[in-house]
DOPATI-365171 format. One line per field, with one value per residue: residue in one letter; x, y, z of N, C-alpha, C in turn. Coordinates in nm, 3 decimals. Example, Ala and Ser with C-alpha at 12.3 -4.5 7.8 and 13.67 -1.06 7.14 Angstrom:
// residues 2
r	a, s $
nxx	1.319, 1.285 $
nyy	-0.569, -0.225 $
nzz	0.780, 0.708 $
caxx	1.230, 1.367 $
cayy	-0.450, -0.106 $
cazz	0.780, 0.714 $
cxx	1.320, 1.290 $
cyy	-0.330, 0.003 $
czz	0.780, 0.787 $
***
This chain:
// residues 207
r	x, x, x, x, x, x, x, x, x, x, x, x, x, x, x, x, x, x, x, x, x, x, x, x, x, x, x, x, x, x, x, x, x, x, x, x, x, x, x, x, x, x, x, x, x, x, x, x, x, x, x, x, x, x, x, x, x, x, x, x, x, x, x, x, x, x, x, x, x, x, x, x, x, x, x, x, x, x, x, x, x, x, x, x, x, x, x, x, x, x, x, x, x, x, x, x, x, x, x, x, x, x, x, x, x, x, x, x, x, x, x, x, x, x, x, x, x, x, x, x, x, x, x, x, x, x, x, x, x, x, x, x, x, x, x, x, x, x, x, x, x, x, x, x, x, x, x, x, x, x, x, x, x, x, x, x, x, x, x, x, x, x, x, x, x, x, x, x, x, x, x, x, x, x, x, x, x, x, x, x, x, x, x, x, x, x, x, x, x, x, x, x, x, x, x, x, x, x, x, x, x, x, x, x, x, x, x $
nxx	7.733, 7.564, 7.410, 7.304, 6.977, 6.857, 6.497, 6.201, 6.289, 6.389, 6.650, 6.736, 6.880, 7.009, 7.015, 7.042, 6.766, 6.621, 6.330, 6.099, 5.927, 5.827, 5.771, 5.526, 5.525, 5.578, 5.384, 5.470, 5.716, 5.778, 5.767, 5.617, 5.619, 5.661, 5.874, 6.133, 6.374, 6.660, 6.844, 6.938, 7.173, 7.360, 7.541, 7.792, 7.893, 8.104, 8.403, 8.510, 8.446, 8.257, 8.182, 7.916, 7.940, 7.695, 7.598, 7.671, 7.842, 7.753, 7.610, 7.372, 7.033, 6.787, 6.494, 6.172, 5.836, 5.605, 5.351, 5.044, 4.970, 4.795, 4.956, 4.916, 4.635, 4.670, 4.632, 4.523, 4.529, 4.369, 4.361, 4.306, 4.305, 4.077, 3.930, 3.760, 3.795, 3.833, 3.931, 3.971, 4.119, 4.139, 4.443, 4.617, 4.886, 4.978, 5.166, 5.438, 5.503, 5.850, 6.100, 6.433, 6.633, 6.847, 7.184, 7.387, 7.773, 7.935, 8.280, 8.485, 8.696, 9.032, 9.047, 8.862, 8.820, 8.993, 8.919, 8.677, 8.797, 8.827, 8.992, 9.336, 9.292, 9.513, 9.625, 9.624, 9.850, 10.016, 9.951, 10.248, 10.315, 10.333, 10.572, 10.614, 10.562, 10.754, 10.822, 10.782, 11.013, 10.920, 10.862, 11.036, 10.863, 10.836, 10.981, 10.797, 10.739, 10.922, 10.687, 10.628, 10.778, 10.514, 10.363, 10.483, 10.322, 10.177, 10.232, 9.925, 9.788, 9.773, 9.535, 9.452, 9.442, 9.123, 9.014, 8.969, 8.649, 8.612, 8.577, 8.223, 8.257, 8.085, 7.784, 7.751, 7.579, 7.367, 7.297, 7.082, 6.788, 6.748, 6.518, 6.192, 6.193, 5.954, 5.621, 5.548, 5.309, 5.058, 5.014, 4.786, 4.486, 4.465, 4.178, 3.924, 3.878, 3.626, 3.667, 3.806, 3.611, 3.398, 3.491, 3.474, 3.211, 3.115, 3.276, 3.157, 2.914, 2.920, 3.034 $
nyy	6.255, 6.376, 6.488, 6.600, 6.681, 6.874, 6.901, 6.948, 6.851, 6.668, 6.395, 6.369, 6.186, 6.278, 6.321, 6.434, 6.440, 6.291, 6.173, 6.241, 6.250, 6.476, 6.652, 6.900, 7.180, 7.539, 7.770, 8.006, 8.047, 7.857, 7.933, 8.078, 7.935, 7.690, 7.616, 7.520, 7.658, 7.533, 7.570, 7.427, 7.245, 6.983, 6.828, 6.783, 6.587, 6.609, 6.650, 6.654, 6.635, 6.756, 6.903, 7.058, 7.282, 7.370, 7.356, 7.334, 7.592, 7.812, 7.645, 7.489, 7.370, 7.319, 7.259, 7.096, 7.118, 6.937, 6.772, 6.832, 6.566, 6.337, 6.110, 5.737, 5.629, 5.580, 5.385, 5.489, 5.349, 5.347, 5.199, 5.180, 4.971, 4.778, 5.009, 5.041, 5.223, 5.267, 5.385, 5.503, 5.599, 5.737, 5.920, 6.087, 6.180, 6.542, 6.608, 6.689, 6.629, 6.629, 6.664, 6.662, 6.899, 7.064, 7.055, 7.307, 7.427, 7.691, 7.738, 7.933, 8.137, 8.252, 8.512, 8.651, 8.570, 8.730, 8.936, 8.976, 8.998, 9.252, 9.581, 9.714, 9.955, 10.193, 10.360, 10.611, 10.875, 10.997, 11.274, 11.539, 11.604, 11.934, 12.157, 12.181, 12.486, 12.687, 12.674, 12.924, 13.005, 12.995, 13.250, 13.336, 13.340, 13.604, 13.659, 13.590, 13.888, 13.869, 13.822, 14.058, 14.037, 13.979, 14.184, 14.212, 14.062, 14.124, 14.024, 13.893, 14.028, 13.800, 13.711, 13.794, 13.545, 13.477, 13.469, 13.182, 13.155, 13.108, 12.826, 12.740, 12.640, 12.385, 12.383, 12.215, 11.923, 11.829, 11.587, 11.385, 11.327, 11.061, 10.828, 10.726, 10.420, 10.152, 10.067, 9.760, 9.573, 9.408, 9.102, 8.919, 8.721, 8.374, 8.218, 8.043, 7.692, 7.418, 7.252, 7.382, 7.587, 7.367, 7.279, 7.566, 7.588, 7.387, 7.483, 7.701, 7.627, 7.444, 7.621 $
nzz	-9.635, -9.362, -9.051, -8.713, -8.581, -8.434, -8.270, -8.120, -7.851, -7.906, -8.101, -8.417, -8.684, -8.955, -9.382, -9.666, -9.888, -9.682, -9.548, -9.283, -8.971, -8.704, -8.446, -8.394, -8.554, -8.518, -8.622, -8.716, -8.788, -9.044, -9.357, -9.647, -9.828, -9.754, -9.634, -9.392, -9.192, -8.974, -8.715, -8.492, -8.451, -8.375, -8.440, -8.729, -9.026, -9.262, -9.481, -9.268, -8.934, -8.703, -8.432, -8.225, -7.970, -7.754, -7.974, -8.380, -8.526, -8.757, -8.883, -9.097, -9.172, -9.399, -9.487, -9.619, -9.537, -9.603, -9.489, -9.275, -9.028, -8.829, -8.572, -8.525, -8.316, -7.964, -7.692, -7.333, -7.032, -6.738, -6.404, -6.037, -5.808, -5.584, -5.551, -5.743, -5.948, -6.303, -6.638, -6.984, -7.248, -7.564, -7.745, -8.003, -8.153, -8.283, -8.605, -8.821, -9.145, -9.292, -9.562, -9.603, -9.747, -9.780, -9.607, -9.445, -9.455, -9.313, -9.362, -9.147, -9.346, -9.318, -9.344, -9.350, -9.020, -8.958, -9.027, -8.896, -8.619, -8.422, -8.475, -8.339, -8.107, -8.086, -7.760, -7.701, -7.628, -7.356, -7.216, -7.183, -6.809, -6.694, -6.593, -6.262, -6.044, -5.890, -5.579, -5.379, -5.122, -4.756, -4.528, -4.253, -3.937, -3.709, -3.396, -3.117, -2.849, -2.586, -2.241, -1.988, -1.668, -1.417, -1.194, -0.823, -0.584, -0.281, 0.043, 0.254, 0.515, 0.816, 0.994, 1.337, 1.603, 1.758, 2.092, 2.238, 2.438, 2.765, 2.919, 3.140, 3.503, 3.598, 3.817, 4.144, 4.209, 4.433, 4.701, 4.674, 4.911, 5.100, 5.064, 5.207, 5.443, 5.328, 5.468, 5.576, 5.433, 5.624, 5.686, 5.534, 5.628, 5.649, 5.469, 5.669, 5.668, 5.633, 5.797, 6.099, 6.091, 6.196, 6.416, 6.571, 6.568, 6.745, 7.048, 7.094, 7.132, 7.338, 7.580 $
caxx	7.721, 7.490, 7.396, 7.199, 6.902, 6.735, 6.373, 6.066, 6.306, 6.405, 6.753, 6.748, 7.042, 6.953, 7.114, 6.975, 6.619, 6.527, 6.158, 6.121, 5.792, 5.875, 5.670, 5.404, 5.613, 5.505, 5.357, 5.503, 5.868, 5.707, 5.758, 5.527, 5.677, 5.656, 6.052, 6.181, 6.535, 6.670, 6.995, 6.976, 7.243, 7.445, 7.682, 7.771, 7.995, 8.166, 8.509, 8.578, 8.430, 8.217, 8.105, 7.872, 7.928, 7.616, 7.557, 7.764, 7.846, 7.738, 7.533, 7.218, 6.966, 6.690, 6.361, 6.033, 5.701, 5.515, 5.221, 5.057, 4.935, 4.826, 5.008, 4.807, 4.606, 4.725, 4.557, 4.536, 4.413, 4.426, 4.291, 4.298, 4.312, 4.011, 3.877, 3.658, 3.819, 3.876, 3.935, 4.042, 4.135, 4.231, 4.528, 4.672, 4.955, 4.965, 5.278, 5.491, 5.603, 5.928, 6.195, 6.537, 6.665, 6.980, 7.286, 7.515, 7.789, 8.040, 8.359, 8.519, 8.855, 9.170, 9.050, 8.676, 8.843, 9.077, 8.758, 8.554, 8.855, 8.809, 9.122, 9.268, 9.285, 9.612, 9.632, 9.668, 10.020, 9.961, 10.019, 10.352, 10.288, 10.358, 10.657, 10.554, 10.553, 10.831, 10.753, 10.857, 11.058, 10.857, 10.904, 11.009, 10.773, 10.897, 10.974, 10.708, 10.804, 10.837, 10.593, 10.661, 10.730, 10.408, 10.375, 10.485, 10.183, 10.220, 10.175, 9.842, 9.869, 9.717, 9.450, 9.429, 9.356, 9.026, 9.043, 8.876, 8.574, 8.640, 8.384, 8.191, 8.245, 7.953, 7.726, 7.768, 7.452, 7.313, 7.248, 6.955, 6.713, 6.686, 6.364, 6.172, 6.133, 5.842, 5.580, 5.557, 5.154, 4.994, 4.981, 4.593, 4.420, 4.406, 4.045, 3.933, 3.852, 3.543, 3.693, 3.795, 3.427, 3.312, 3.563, 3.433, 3.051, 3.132, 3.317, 3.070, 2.831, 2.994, 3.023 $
cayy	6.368, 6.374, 6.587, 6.558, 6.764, 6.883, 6.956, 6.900, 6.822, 6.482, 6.434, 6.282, 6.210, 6.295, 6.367, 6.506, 6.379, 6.245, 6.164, 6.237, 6.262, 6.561, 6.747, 7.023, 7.325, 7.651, 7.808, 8.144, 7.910, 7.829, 8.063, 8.090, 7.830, 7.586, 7.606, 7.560, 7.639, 7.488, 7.598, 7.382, 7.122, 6.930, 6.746, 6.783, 6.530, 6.623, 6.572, 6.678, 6.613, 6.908, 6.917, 7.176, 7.272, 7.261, 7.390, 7.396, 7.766, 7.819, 7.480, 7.527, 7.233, 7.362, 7.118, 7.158, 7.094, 6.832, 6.809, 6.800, 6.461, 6.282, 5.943, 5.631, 5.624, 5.513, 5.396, 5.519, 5.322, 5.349, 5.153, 5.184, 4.832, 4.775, 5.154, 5.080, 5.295, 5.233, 5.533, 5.483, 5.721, 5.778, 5.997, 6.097, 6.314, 6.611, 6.598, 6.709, 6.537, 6.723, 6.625, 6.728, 6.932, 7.106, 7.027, 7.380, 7.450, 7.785, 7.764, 8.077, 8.162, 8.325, 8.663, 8.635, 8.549, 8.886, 9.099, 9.001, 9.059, 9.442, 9.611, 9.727, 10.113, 10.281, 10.396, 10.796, 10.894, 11.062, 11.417, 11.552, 11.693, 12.042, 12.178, 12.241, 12.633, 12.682, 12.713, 13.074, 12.963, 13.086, 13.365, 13.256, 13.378, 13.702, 13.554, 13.655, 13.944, 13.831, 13.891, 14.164, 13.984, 14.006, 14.245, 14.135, 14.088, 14.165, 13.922, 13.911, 14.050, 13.721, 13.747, 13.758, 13.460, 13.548, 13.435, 13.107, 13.157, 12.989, 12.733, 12.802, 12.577, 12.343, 12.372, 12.110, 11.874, 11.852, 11.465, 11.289, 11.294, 10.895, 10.778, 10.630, 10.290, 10.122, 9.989, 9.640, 9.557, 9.324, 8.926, 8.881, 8.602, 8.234, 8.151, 7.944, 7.571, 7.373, 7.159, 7.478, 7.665, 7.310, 7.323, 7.663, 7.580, 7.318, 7.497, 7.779, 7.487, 7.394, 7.757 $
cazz	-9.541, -9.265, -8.952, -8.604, -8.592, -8.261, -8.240, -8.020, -7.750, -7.943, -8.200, -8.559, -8.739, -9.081, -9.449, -9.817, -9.959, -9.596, -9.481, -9.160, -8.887, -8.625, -8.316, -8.455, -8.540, -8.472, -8.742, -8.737, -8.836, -9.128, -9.492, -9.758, -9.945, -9.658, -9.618, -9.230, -9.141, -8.842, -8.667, -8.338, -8.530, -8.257, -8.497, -8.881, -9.068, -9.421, -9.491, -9.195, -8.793, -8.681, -8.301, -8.164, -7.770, -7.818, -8.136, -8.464, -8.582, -8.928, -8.991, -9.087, -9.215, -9.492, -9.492, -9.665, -9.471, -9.694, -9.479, -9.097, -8.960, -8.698, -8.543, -8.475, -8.238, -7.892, -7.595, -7.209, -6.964, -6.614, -6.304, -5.939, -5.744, -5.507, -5.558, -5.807, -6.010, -6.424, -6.730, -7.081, -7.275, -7.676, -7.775, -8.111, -8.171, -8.416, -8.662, -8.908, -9.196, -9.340, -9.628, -9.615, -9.919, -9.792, -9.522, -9.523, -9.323, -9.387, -9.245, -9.159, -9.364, -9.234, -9.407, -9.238, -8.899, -8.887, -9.076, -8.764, -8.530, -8.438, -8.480, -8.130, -8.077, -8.042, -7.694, -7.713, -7.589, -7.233, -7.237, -7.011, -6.679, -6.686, -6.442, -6.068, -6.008, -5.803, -5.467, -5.276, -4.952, -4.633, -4.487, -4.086, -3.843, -3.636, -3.241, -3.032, -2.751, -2.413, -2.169, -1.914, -1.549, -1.322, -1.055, -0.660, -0.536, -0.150, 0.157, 0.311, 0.655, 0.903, 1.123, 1.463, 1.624, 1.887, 2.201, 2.283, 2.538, 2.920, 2.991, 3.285, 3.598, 3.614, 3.935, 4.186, 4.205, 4.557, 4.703, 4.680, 5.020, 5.140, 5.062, 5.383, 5.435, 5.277, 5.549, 5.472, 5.465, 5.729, 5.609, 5.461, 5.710, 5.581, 5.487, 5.693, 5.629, 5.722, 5.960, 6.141, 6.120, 6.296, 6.585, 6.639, 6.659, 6.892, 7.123, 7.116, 7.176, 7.526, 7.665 $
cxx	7.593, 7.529, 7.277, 7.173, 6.862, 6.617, 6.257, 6.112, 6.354, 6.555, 6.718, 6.863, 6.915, 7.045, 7.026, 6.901, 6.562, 6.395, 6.170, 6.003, 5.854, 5.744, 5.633, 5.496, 5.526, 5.538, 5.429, 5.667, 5.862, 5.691, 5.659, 5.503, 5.697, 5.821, 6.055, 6.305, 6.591, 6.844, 7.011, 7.017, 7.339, 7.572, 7.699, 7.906, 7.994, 8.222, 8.552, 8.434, 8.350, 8.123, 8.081, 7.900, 7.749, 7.626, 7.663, 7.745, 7.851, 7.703, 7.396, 7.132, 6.829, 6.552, 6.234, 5.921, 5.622, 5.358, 5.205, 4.954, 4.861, 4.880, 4.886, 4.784, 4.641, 4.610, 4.565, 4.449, 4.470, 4.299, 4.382, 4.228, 4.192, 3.964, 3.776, 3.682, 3.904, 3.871, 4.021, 3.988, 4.221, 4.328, 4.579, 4.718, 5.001, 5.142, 5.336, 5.556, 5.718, 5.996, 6.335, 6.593, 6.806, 7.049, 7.398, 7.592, 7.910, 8.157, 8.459, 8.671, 8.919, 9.084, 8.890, 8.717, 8.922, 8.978, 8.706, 8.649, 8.868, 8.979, 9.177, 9.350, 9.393, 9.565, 9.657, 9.772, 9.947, 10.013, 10.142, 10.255, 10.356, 10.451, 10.607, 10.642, 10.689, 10.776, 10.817, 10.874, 10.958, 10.913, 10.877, 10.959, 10.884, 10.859, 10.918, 10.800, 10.772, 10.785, 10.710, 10.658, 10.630, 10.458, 10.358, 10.366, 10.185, 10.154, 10.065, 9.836, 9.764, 9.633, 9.457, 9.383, 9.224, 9.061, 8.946, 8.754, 8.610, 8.525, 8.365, 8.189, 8.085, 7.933, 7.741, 7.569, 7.465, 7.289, 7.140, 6.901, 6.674, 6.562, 6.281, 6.150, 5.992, 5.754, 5.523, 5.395, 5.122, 4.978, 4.829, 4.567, 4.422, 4.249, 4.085, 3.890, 3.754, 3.526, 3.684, 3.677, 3.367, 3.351, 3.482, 3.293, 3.041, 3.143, 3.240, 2.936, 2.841, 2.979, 2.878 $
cyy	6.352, 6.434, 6.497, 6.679, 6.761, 6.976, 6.890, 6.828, 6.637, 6.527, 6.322, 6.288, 6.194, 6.291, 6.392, 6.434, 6.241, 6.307, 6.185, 6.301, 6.325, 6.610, 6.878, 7.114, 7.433, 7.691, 7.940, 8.144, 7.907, 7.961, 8.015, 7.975, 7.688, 7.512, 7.639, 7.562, 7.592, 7.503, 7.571, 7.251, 7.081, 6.873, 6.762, 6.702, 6.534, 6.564, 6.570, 6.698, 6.742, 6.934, 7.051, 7.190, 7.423, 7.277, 7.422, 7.537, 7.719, 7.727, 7.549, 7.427, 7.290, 7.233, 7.171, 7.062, 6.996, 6.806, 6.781, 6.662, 6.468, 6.139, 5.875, 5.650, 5.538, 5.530, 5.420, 5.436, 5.309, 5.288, 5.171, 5.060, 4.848, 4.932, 5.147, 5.214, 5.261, 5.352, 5.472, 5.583, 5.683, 5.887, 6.004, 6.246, 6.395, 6.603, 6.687, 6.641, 6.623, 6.647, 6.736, 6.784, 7.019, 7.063, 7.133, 7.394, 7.568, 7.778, 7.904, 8.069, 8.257, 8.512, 8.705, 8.682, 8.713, 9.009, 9.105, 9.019, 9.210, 9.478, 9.701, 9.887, 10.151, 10.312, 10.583, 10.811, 10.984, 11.183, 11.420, 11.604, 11.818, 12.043, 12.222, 12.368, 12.600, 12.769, 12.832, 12.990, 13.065, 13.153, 13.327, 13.377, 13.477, 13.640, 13.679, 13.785, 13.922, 13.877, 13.943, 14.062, 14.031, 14.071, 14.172, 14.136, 14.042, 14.070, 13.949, 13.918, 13.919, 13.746, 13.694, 13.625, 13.483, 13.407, 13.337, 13.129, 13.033, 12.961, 12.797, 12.663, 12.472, 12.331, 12.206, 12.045, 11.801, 11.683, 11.471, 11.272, 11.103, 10.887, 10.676, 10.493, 10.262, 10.017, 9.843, 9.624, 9.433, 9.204, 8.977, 8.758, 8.486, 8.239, 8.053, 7.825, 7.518, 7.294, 7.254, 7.534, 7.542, 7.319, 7.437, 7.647, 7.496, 7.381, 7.599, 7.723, 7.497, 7.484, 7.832 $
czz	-9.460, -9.125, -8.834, -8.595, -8.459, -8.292, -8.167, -7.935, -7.759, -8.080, -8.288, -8.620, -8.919, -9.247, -9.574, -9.817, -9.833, -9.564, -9.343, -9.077, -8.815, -8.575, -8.424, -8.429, -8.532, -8.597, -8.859, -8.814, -8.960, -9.275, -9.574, -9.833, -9.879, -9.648, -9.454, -9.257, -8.997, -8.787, -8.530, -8.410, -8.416, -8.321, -8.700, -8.971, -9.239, -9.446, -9.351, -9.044, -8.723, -8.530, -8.231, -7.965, -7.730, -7.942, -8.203, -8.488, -8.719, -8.966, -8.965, -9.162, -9.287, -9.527, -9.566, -9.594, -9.581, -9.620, -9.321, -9.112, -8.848, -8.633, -8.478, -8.341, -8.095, -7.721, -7.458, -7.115, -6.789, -6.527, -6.172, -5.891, -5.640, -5.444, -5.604, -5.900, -6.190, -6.542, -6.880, -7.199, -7.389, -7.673, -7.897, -8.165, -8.311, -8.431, -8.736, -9.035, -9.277, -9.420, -9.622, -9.752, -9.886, -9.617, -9.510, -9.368, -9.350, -9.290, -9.341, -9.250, -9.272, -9.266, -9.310, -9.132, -8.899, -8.949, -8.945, -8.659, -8.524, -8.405, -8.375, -8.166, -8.025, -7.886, -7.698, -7.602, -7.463, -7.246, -7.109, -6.914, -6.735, -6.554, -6.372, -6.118, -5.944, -5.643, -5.378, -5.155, -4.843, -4.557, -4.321, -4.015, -3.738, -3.459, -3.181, -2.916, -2.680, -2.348, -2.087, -1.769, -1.446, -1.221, -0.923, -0.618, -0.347, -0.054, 0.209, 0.455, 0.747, 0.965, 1.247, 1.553, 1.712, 1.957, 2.196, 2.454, 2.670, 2.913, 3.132, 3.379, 3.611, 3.784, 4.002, 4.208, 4.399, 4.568, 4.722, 4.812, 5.013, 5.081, 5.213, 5.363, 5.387, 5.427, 5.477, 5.532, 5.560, 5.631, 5.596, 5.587, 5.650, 5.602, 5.604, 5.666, 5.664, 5.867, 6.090, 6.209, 6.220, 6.412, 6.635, 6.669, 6.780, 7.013, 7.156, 7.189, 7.340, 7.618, 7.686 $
***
């Protein structure tokens, strides 16, 4: 018989009066008696084939704590290429060492399986309806009385047409007095020229 255990994010396949190194459990896990129980089981093989989706139902794996550790020391070292940069660095991780002392796994019987099925609740019978009232027929509406026909209401006697006013004759417009001829103004003199002005001293000259 043997099982796969999950813890610290890692699986062991395990089975009765195994040794086995495991991730630092939390303490509070941990009974009096340095008894862990562990019910994150992924697989459990008996007589019979037992696969968890994830986890089996009803396996449970019983271990006792034997003592805490630490694993060998391991080294870190890191460099950076043409930086000038070098670091090294110890590490050593805290443990568990545990032994296996039980493997259980309960399977359910027939009598189990219909205990834990809840037993299904009658439906309560629906009460009748009660008979509709009977409904009183309506009582038909009394026909209005017709109105009274409107009084003749008498032609409006026309008015008079009034007399359109006669235009008045328009006055005749009187002609227009000629206007007198315009005296046409006297030509202006040509300057006269120098050539001119000499003729005349000349001839004034002579006389």
């Amino acid at each position: 018989m043997f099982a796969i255990l999950e813890t610290g994010s890692k699986q062991y396949k395990v089975a009765e009066g195994d040794v086995l190194e495991i991730e630092l459990l939390n303490e509070e896990k941990i009974s009096k008696d340095n008894i862990i129980n562990f019910d994150h089981v992924l697989l459990v093989k008996n007589d019979k084939l037992h696969i968890g989706q994830p986890f089996v139902k009803n396996a449970r794996i019983e271990a006792k704590v034997l003592e805490e550790l630490k694993a060998p020391k391991i080294i870190v070292f890191k460099k950076k290429p043409k930086k000038r940069y070098k670091r090294t660095q110890g590490h050593r991780q805290q443990l568990h060492r545990i032994q296996i002392e039980k493997i259980e796994i309960k399977t359910e019987t027939k009598a189990d399986a219909k205990a834990k099925a809840e037993p299904k609740v009658k439906a309560k019978p629906k009460p009748k309806a009660e008979p509709k009232a009977q409904v009183e027929p309506k009582v038909k509406a009394k026909p209005k009385p017709k109105a009274e026909p409107k009084a003749q209401v008498e032609p409006k006697i026309k008015a008079k047409p009034k007399p359109e006013p006669k235009a008045k004759p328009k006055a005749k417009v009187e002609p227009k007095a000629k206007a007198e001829p315009k005296v046409k103004a006297k030509p202006k003199p040509k300057p006269k020229t120098k050539a001119a002005k000499e003729e005349k001293k000349k001839k004034e000259e002579k006389e």
